[in-house]
VEXDREN-2710 file (C-alpha; in Angstrom, 1 decimal):
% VEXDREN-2710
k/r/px/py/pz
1/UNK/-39.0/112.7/-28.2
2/UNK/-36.1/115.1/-30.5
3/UNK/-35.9/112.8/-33.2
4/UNK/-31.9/113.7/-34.2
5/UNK/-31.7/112.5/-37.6
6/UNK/-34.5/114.2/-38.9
7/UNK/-32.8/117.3/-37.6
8/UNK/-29.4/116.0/-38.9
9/UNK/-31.1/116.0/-42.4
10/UNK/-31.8/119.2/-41.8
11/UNK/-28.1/119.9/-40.9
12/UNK/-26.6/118.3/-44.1
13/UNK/-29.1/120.4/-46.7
14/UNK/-28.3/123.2/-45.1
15/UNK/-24.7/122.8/-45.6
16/UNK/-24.3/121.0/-48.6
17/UNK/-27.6/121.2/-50.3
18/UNK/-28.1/118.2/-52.4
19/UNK/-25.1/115.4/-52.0
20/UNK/-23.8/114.2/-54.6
21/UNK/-23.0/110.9/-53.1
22/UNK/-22.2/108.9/-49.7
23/UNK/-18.8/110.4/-49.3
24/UNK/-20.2/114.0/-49.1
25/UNK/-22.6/113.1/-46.8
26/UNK/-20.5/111.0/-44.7
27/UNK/-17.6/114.5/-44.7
28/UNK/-20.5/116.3/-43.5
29/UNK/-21.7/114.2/-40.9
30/UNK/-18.0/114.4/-39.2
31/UNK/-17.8/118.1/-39.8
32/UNK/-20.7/118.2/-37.5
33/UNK/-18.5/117.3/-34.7
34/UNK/-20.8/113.5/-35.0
35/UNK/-18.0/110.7/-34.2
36/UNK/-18.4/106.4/-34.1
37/UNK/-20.3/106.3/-30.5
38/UNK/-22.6/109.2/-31.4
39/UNK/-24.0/107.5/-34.5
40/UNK/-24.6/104.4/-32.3
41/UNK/-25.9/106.0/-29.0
42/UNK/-28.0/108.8/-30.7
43/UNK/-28.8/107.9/-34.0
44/UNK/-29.7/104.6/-33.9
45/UNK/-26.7/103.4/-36.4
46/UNK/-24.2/101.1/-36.3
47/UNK/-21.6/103.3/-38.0
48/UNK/-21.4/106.6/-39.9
49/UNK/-21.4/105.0/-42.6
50/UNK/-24.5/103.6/-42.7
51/UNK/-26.0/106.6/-40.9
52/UNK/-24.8/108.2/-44.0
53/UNK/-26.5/106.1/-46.7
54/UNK/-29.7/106.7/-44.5
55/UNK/-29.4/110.3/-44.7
56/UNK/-28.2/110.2/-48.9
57/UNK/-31.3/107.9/-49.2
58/UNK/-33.7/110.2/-47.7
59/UNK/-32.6/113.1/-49.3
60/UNK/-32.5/111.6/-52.9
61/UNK/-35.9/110.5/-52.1
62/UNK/-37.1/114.2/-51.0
63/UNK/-35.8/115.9/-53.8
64/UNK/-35.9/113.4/-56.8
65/UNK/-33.2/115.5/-58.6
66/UNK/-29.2/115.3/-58.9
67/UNK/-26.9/116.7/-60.8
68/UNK/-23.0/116.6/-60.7
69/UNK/-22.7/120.2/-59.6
70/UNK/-23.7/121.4/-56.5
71/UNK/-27.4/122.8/-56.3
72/UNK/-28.4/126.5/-56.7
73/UNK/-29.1/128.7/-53.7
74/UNK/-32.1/130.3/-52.9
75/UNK/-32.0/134.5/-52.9
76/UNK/-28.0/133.6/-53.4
77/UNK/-25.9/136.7/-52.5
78/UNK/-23.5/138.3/-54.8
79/UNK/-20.5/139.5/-53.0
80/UNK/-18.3/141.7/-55.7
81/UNK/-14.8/142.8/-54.6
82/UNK/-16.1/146.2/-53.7
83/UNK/-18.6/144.7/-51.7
84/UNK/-17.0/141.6/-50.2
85/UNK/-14.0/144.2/-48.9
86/UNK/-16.8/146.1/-47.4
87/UNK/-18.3/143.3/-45.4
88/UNK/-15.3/142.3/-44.3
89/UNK/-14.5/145.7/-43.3
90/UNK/-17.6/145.6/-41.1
91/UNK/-17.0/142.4/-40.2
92/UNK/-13.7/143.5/-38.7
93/UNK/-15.5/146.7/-36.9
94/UNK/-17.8/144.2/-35.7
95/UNK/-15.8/141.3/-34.5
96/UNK/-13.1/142.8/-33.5
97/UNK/-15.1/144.8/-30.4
98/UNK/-17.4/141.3/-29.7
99/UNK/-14.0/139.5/-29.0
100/UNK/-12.7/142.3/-26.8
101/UNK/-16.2/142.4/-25.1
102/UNK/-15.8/138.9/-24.5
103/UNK/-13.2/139.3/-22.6
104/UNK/-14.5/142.2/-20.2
105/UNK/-14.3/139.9/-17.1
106/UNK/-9.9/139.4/-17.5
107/UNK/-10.0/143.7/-18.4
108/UNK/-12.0/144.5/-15.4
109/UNK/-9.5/142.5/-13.2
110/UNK/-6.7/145.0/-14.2
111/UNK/-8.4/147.7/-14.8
112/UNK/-9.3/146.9/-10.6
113/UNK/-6.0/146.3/-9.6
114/UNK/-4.8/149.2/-11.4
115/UNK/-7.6/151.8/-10.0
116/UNK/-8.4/150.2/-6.4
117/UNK/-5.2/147.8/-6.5
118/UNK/-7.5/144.9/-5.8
119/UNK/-9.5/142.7/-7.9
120/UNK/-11.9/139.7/-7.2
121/UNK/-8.7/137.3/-6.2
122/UNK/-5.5/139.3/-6.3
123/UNK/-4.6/142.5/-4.3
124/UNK/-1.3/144.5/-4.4
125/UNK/-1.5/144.7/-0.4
126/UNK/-0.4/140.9/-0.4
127/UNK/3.0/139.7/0.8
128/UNK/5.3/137.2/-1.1
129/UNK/3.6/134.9/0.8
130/UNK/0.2/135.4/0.2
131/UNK/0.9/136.0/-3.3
132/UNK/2.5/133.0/-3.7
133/UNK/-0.5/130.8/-2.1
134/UNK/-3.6/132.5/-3.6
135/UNK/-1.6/132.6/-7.5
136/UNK/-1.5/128.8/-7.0
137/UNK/-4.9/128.4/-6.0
138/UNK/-5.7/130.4/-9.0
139/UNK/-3.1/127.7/-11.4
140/UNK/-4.9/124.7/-9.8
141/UNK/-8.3/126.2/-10.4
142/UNK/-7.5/126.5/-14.0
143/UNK/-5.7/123.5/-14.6
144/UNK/-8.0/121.1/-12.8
145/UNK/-10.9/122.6/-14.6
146/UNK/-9.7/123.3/-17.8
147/UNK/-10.6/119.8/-18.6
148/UNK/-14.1/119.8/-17.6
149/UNK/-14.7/123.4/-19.4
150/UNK/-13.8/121.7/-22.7
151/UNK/-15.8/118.7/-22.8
152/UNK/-18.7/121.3/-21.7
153/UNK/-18.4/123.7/-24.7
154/UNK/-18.0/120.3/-26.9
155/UNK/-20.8/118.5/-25.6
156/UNK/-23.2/121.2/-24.6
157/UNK/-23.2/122.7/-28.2
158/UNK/-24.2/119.4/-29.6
159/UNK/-27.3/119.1/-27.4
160/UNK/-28.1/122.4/-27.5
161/UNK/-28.2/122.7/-31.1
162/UNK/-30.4/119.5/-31.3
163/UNK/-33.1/121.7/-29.3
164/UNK/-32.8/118.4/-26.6
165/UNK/-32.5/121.0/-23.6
166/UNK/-33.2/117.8/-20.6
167/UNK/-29.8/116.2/-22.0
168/UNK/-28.3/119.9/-21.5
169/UNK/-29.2/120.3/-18.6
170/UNK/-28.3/117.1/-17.0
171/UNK/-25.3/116.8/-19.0
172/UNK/-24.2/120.4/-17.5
173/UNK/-24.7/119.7/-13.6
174/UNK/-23.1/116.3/-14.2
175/UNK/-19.8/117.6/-15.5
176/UNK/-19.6/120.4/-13.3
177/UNK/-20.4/117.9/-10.4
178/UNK/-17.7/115.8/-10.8
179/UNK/-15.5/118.5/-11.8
180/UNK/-15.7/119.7/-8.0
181/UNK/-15.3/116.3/-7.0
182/UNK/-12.0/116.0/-9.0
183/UNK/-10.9/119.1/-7.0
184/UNK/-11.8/117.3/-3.8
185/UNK/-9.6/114.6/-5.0
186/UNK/-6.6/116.8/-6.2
187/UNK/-6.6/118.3/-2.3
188/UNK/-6.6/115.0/-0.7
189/UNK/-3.5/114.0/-2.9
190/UNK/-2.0/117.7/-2.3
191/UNK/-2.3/117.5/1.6
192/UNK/-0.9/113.9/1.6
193/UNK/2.1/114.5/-0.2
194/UNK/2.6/117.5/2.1
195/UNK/2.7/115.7/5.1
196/UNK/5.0/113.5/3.9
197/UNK/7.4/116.0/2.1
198/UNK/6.5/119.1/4.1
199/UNK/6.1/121.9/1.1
200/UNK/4.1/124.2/3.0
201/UNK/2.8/125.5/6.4
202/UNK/-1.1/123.7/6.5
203/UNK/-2.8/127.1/6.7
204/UNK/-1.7/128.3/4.0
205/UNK/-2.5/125.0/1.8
206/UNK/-6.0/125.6/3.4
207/UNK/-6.1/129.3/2.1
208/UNK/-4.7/127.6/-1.2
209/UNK/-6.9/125.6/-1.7
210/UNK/-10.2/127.8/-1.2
211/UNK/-9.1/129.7/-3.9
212/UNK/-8.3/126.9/-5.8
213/UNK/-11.8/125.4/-5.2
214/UNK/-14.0/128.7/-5.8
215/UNK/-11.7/129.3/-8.8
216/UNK/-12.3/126.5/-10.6
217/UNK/-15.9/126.4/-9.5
218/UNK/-16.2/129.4/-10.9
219/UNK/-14.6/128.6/-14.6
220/UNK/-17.4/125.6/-14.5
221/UNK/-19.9/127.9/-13.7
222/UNK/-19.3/130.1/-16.6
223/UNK/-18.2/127.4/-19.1
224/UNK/-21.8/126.6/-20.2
225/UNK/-22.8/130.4/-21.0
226/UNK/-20.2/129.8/-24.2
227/UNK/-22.4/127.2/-25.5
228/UNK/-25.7/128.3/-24.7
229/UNK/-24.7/131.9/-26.4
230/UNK/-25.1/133.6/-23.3
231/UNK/-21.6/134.8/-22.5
232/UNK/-23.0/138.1/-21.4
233/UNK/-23.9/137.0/-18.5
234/UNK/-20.3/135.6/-17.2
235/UNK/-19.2/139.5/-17.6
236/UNK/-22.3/140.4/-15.3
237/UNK/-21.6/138.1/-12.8
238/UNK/-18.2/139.1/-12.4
239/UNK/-18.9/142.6/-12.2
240/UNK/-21.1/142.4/-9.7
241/UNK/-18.9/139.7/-7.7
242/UNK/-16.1/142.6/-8.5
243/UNK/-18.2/145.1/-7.1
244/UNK/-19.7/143.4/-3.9
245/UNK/-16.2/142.6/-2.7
246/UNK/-14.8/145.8/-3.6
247/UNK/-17.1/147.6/-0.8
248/UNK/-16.9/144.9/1.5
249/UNK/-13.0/145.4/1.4
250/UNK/-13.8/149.6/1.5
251/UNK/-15.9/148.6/4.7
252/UNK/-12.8/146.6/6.0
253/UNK/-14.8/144.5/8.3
254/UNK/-13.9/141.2/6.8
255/UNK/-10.3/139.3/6.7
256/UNK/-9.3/139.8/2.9
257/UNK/-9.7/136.3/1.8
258/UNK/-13.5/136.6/2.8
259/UNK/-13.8/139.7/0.8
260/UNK/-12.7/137.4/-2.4
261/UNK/-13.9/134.4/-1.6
262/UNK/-17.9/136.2/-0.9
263/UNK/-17.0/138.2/-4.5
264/UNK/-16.2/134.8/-6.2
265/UNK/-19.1/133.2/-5.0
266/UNK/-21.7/135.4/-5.8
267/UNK/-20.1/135.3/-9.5
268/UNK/-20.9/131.5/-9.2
269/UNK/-24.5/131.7/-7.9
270/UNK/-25.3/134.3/-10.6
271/UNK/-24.3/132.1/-13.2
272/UNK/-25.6/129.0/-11.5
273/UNK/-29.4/130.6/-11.7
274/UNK/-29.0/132.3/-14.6
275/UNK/-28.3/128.5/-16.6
276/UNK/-31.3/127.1/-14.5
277/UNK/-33.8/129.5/-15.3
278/UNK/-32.7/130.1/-18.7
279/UNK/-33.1/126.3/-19.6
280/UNK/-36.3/126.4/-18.2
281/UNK/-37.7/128.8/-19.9
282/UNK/-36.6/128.1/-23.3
283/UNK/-39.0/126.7/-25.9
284/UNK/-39.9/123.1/-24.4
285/UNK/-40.6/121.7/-27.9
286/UNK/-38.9/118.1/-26.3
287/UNK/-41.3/118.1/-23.7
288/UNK/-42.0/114.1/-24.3
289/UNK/-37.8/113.5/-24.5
290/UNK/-36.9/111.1/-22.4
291/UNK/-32.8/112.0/-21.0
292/UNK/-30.6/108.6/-21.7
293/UNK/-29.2/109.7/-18.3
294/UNK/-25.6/109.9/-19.6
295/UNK/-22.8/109.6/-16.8
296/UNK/-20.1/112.3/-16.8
297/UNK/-17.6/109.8/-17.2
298/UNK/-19.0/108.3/-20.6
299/UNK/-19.0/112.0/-22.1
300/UNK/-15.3/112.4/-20.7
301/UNK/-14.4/109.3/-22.4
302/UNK/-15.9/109.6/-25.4
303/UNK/-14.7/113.6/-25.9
304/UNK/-11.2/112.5/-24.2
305/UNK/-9.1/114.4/-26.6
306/UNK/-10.8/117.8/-25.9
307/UNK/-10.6/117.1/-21.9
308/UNK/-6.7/116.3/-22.0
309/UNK/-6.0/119.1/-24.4
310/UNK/-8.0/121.4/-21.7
311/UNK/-5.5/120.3/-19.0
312/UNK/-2.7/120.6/-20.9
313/UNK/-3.3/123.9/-22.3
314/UNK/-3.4/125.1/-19.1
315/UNK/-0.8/123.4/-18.2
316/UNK/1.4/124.7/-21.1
317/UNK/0.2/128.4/-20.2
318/UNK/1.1/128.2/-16.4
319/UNK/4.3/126.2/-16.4
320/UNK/6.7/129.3/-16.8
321/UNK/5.5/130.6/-14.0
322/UNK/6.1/127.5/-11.8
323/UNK/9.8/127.2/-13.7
324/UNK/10.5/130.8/-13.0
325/UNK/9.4/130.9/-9.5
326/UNK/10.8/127.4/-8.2
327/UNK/14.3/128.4/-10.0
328/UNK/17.3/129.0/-6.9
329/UNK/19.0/131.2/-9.5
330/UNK/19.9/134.6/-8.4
331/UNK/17.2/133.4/-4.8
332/UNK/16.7/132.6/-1.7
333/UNK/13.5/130.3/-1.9
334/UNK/11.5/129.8/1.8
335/UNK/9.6/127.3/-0.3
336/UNK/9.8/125.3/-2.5
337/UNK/8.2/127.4/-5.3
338/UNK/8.2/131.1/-4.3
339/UNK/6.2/133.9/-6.1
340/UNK/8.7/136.2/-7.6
341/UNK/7.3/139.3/-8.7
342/UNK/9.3/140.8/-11.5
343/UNK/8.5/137.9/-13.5
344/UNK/5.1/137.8/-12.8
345/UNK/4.2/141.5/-13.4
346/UNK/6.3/141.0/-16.9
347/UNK/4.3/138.1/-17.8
348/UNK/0.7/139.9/-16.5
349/UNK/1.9/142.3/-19.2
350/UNK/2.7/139.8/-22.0
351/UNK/-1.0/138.5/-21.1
352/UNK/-2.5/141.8/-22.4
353/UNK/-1.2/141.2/-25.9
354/UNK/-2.9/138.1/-25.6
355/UNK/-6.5/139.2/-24.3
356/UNK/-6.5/142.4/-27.1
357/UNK/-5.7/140.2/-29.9
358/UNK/-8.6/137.5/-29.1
359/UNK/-10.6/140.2/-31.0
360/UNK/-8.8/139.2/-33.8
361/UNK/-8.8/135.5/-33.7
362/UNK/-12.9/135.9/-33.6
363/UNK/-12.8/138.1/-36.8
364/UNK/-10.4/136.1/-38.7
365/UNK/-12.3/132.6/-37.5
366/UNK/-15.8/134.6/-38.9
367/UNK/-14.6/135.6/-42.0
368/UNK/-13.1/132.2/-42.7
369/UNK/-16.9/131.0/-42.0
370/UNK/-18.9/133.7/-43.5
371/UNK/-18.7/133.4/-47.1
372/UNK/-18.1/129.2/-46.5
373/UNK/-21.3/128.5/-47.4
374/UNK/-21.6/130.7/-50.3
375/UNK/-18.2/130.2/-51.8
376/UNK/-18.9/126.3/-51.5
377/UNK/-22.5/126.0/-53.3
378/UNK/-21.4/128.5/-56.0
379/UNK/-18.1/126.8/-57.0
380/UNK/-18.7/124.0/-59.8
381/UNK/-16.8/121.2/-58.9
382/UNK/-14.2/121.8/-61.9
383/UNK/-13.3/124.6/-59.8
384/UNK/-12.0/122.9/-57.1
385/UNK/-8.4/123.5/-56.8
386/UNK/-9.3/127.8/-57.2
387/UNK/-11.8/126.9/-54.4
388/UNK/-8.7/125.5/-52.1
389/UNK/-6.0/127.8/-53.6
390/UNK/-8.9/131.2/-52.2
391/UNK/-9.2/129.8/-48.7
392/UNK/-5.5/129.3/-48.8
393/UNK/-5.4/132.6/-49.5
394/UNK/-7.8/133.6/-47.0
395/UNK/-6.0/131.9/-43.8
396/UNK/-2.7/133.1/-45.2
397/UNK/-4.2/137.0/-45.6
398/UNK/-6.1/136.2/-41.5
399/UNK/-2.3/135.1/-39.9
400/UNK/-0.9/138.6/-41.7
401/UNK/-3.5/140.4/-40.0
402/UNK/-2.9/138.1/-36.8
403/UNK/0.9/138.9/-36.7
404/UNK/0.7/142.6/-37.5
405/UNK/-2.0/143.2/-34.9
406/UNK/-0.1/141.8/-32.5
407/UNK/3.4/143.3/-33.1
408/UNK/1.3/146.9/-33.0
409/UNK/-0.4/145.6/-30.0
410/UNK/2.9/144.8/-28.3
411/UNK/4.5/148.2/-29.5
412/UNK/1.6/150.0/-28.1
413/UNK/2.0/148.4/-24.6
414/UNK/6.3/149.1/-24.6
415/UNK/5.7/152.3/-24.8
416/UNK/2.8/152.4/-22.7
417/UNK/4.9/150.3/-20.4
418/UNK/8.0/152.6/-20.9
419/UNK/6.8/156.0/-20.8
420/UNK/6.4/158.3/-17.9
421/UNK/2.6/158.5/-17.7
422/UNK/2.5/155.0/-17.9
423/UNK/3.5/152.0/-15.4
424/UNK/5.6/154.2/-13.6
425/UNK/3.2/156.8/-12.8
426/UNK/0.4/154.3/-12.1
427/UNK/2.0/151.9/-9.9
428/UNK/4.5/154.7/-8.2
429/UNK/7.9/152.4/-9.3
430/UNK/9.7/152.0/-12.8
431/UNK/9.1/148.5/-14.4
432/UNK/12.7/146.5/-13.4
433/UNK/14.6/145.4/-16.7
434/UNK/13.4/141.9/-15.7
435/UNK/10.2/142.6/-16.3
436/UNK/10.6/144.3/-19.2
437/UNK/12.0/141.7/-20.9
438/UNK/9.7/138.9/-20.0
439/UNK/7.1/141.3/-21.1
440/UNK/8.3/141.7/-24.6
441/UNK/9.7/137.7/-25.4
442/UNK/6.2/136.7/-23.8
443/UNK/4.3/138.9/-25.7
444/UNK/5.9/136.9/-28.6
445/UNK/5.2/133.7/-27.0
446/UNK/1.4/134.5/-26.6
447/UNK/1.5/135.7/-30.5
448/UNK/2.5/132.4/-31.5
449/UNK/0.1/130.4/-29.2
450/UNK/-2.9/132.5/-30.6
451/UNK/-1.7/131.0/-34.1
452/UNK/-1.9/127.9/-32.9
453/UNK/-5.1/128.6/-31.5
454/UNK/-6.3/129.8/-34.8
455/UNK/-5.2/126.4/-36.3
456/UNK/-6.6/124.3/-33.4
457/UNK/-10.3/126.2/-33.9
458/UNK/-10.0/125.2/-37.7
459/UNK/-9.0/121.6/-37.2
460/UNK/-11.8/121.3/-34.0
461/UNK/-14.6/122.7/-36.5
462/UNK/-13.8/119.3/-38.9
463/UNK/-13.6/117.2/-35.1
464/UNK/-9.9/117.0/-35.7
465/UNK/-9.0/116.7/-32.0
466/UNK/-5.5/114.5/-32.3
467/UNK/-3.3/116.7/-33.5
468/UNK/-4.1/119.7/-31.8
469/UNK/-3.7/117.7/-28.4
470/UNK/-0.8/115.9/-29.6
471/UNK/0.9/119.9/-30.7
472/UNK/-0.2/120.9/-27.5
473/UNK/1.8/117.9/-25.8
474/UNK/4.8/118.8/-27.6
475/UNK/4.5/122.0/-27.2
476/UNK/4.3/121.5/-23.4
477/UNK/7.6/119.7/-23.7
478/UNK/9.4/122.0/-25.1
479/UNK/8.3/124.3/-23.0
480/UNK/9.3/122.1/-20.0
481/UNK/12.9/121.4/-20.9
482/UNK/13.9/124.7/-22.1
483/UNK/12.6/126.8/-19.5
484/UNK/14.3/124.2/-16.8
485/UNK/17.4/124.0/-18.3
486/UNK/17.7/128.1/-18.8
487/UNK/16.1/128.9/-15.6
488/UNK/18.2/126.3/-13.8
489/UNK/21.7/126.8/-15.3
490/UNK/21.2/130.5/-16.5
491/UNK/18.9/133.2/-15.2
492/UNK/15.4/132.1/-13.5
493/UNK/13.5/134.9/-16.0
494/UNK/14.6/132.5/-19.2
495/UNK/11.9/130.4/-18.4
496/UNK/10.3/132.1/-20.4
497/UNK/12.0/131.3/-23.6
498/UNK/10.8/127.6/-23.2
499/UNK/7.3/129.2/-22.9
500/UNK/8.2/131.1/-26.7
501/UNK/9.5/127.6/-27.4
502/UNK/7.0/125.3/-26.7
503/UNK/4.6/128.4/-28.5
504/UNK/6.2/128.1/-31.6
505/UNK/6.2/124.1/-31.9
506/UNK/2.3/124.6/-30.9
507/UNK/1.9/126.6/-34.0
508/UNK/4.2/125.0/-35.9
509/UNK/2.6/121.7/-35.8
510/UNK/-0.4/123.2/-36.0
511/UNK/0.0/124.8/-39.0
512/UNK/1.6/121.8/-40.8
513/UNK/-1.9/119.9/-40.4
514/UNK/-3.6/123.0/-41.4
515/UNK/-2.0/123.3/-44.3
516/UNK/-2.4/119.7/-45.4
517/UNK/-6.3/120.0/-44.6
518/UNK/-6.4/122.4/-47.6
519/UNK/-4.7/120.0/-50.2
520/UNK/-7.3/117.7/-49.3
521/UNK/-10.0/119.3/-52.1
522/UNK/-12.5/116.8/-52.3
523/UNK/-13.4/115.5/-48.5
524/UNK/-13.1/119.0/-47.5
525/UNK/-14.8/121.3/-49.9
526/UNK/-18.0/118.7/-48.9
527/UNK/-17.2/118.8/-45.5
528/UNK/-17.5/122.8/-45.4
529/UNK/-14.0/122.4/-43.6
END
């Protein structure tokens, strides 16, 4: 059986070497992501607290030495300035390709649609119509499962890093399992209210929601791969699902649906095996560990902040779109929300700045990280306030390089956008004014919200989960009542300006916590942020 607070010991002298005293150990213990519940469930404690003066005790007891200032490091490594710009410099070379890499499964979607114009759930040979029910599906799938994907990142890197592989496992199928059955829940609700308020034909919520369904299903699939550091393998499974259902579509035997839904679902099984085999093949060194057979719902409940600031991210992301399209502005809508396309392809655009700066968020969120540890055990703890004012510094110095990638990222795409050999020549029709502008005031939007993703990552790594769910509710908001009051009263494409909105109070509140997490020197500096 793991026995978790032996390897919690080991967790606490790796990051903090020696404590000084019960508060250090106890800012360490959260940092560790280790809330109330855990302490009781899977340590044995009735509080942190006391889990902490076990640890403190143990420690004190194994190395029968303090000292007011931190310990030294073993082999410690010098960084001087020529040096330390040189790491980061390779950090940056680094980083900056893994995030992009990361994200090969969203470029090999439009790089499809712009070479074959088709991709594992969209095609350019759909009609309004079509469009209309299989972008849904896609919202729903995301939405309804964005949840579920954060509570498995959360909970799934705690087991996982405890080596206790039978509680990852189980705690994997379980959350996935009754993500699907959430789906199955959302459709029954869906369907009723249609009958009673008539949105849509029934065939079409049908083909709406197989899309939402395999969607989702598949965003569950691949959620564990994060934790389990084999994200790899979500870009192989959706090339190959890309590939399979590109020739079946080429063979054009099967009804196009098909052709996605086959290409989808081989992503899924891929995925599904790959997780099964990998787990059981991993060192078993837990063999004797008996699983406390935790039920979804208790790790829901007990990471509830994470799942609701999964849905409403999504939420947040998506809720343009729905503003935009269900706006009578300017339209004639069939239904009651209508793709519209010049929006969408602006927005699709704006998305791009999004995905090519993700390469820098991981760069600026590693070297933030990197020299943590090493900054933290060689600052004496006189040196305090030049140890906050540094990483001050440091996150001030990563947002510079966030905003300026992104403004050259944006500028790169306008003119990519805007020049002959560019949209025009590879979709056959200039870019409408419409879409240009959503393109360029989205592309701000997305800026913003990667900010406030930047913060959100900081405040998660000290299991700060309130405010970031609290910014993203706001943020949501303000989002919701300006795009409706624009797009209702104005023009349907200024929904987008409650999406730059609701980005900016994201950050903004964000930030503001941020900022006050570096005044706090003395919890923090033990904490290792």
């Amino acid at each position: 059986m793991i026995n978790y607070k032996v390897q919690l010991k080991e967790d606490i002298q790796d990051k903090i070497g020696v404590p000084i005293n019960i508060n250090a150990v106890i800012a360490t213990i959260e940092s560790l992501g280790i809330r109330e519940i855990d302490a009781i469930t899977d340590y044995q404690s009735t509080s942190i607290e006391e889990l902490a003066k076990t640890m403190f005790n143990e420690i004190k007891d194994k190395c029968n030495t303090f000292d007011s200032n931190l310990p030294e490091i073993e082999n410690p490594k010098y960084f001087p300035l020529s040096d330390y710009l040189w790491v980061k410099t390779k950090l940056f070379v680094t980083k900056y390709p893994a995030g992009l890499i990361h994200q090969t499964p969203a470029f090999l979607q439009i790089f499809s649609i712009v070479l074959f114009g088709y991709s594992l759930w969209t095609s350019l040979e759909f009609n309004e119509l079509q469009s209309t029910t299989v972008v849904l599906g896609v919202i729903i799938g995301f939405i309804v499962s964005g949840g579920f994907v954060q509570v498995i990142g959360k909970q799934i890197s705690f087991y996982w890093n405890h080596q206790d592989y039978i509680n990852t496992k189980s705690t994997i199928n379980n959350l996935i399992e009754n993500g699907l059955k959430t789906f199955l829940l959302v459709f029954i609700i869906l369907f009723t209210m249609n009958v009673i308020l008539n949105f849509y034909p029934f065939s079409v919520l049908i083909v709406m929601s197989c899309y939402s369904f395999l969607i989702g299903y598949l965003l569950l699939a691949l959620a564990p791969l994060y934790p389990l550091k084999q994200r790899w393998i979500s870009s192989v499974a959706i090339i190959i699902g890309t590939a399979i259902s590109l020739l079946l579509k080429a063979m054009d035997v099967l009804p196009i649906y098909l052709t996605h839904w086959i290409g989808i679902s081989l992503s899924i099984f891929i995925s599904r095996i790959f997780i099964k085999h990998h787990l059981k093949f991993v060192k078993k060194n837990d063999l004797n560990h008996v699983s406390q057979d935790l039920k979804s719902s208790q790790i829901i409940y007990s990471n509830f902040n994470y799942f609701l600031y999964g849905v409403f991210f999504y939420l947040f992301v998506f809720l343009d779109r729905i503003l935009a399209w269900s706006s009578n502005i300017n339209r004639d809508l069939p239904y009651f929300i209508f793709y519209e396309p010049n929006y969408e392809i602006g927005m699709d655009l704006a998305v791009l700045t999004f995905f090519l700066m993700v390469g820098v968020l991981e760069y600026s969120i590693t070297t933030f990280s990197k020299f943590l540890d090493y900054k933290q055990r060689s600052t004496s703890i006189e040196s305090l306030k030049k140890f906050n004012n540094d990483f001050k510094k440091a996150y001030w110095r990563n947002v510079s390089l966030l905003i300026v990638s992104g403004i050259i990222i944006t500028s790169a795409l306008y003119l990519l956008i805007t020049s002959r050999w560019g949209y025009s020549s590879l979709f056959n029709e200039q870019l409408k004014d419409i879409g240009l502008n959503v393109f360029l005031y989205g592309s701000i939007g997305y800026i913003l919200l990667i900010w406030g993703m930047l913060n959100t990552l900081y405040l998660f790594t000290l299991n700060i989960s309130s405010t970031p769910l609290k910014s993203i509710i706001i943020g949501f908001l303000a989002n919701l009542i300006v795009g409706f009051v624009l797009s209702r009263f104005f023009y349907y494409e200024y929904s987008v300006f409650g999406m730059l909105t609701g980005a900016f109070a994201y950050m903004l509140l964000t930030l503001r916590k941020v900022l006050r997490f570096f005044t706090q020197l003395d919890y923090h500096y033990y904490a290792s942020f």
